[in-house]
C-alpha positions in Angstrom: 87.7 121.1 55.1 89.1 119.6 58.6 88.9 123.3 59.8 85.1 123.6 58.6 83.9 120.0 60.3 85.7 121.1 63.5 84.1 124.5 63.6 80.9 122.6 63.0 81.5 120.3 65.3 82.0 122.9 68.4 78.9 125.4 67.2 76.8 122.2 67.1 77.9 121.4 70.4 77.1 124.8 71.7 74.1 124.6 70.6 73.2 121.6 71.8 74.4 122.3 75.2 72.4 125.5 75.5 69.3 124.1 73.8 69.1 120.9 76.5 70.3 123.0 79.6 67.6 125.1 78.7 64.9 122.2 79.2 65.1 120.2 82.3 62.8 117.5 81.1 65.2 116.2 78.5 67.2 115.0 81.6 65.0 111.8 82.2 65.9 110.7 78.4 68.7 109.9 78.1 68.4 106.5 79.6 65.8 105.9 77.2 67.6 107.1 74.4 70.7 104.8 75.3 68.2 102.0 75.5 67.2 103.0 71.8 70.6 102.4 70.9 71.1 99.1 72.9 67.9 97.9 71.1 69.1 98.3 68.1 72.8 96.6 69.0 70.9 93.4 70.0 68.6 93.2 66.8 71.7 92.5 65.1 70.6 94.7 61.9 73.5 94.3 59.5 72.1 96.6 56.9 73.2 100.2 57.7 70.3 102.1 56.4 67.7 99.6 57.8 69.4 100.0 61.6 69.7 103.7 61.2 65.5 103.7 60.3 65.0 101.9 63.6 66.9 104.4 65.4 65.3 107.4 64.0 61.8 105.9 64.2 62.2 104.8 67.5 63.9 108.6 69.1 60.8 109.7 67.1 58.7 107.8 69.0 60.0 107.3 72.5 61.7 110.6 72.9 59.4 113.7 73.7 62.7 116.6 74.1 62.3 117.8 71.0 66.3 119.2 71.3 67.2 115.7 71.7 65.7 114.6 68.8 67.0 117.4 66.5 70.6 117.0 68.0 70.2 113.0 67.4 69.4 114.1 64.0 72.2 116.7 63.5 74.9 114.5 64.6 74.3 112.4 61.2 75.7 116.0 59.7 78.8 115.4 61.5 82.4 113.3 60.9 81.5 110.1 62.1 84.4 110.1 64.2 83.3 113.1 66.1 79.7 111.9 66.8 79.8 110.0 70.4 82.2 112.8 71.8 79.5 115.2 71.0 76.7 113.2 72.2 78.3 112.2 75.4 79.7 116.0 75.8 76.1 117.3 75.6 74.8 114.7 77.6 77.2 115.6 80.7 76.5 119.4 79.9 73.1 118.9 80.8 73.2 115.9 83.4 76.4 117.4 85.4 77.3 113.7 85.7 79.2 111.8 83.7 77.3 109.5 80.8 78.2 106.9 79.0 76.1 105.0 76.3 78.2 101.8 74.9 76.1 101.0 72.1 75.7 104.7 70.8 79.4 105.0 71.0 79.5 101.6 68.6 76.6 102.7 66.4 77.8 106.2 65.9 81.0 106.1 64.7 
């Protein structure tokens, strides 16, 4: 099972990596999708489900990279503890900088 998640774990990060490289207007996103996450940190939503329905509205909504969207959503398929790494990782990938969202790192795992 471990073996499985980690597997997982790197093809979706392959993927996600290829899929953003391969659209530079994803790059400009990631600020508001940290901001999605920050938003949802200072509503102070203490029911799981209802904070996770914000989230996934709101990247709906706000964020026009499809590949961000779909990797937002694929991380959910993911061991929670593994979630941020990926995130971050593809992030960086794309940005060739280093990126760090706080509150996605507290809301994803």
């Amino acid at each position: 099972m471990m073996i499985y998640l980690r597997t997982t774990s790197l093809i979706f990060l392959l993927s996600f990596s290829l899929m953003v490289f391969s659209n530079p207007s994803t790059k400009d996103e990631y600020h508001t999708l940290c901001g999605i996450f920050q938003e949802a940190v200072e509503l102070n939503i203490s029911d799981i489900q209802l904070r996770s329905d914000y989230i996934t509205d709101q990247i709906d909504k706000r964020i026009q990279a499809t590949v961000i969207i779909d990797a937002v959503h694929a991380l959910f398929n993911v061991d929670p503890s593994e979630r941020y790494g990926i995130l971050k990782a593809g992030a960086e990938h794309h940005l060739k900088e280093s990126w760090n969202c706080p509150s996605a790192q507290k809301l994803l795992q």
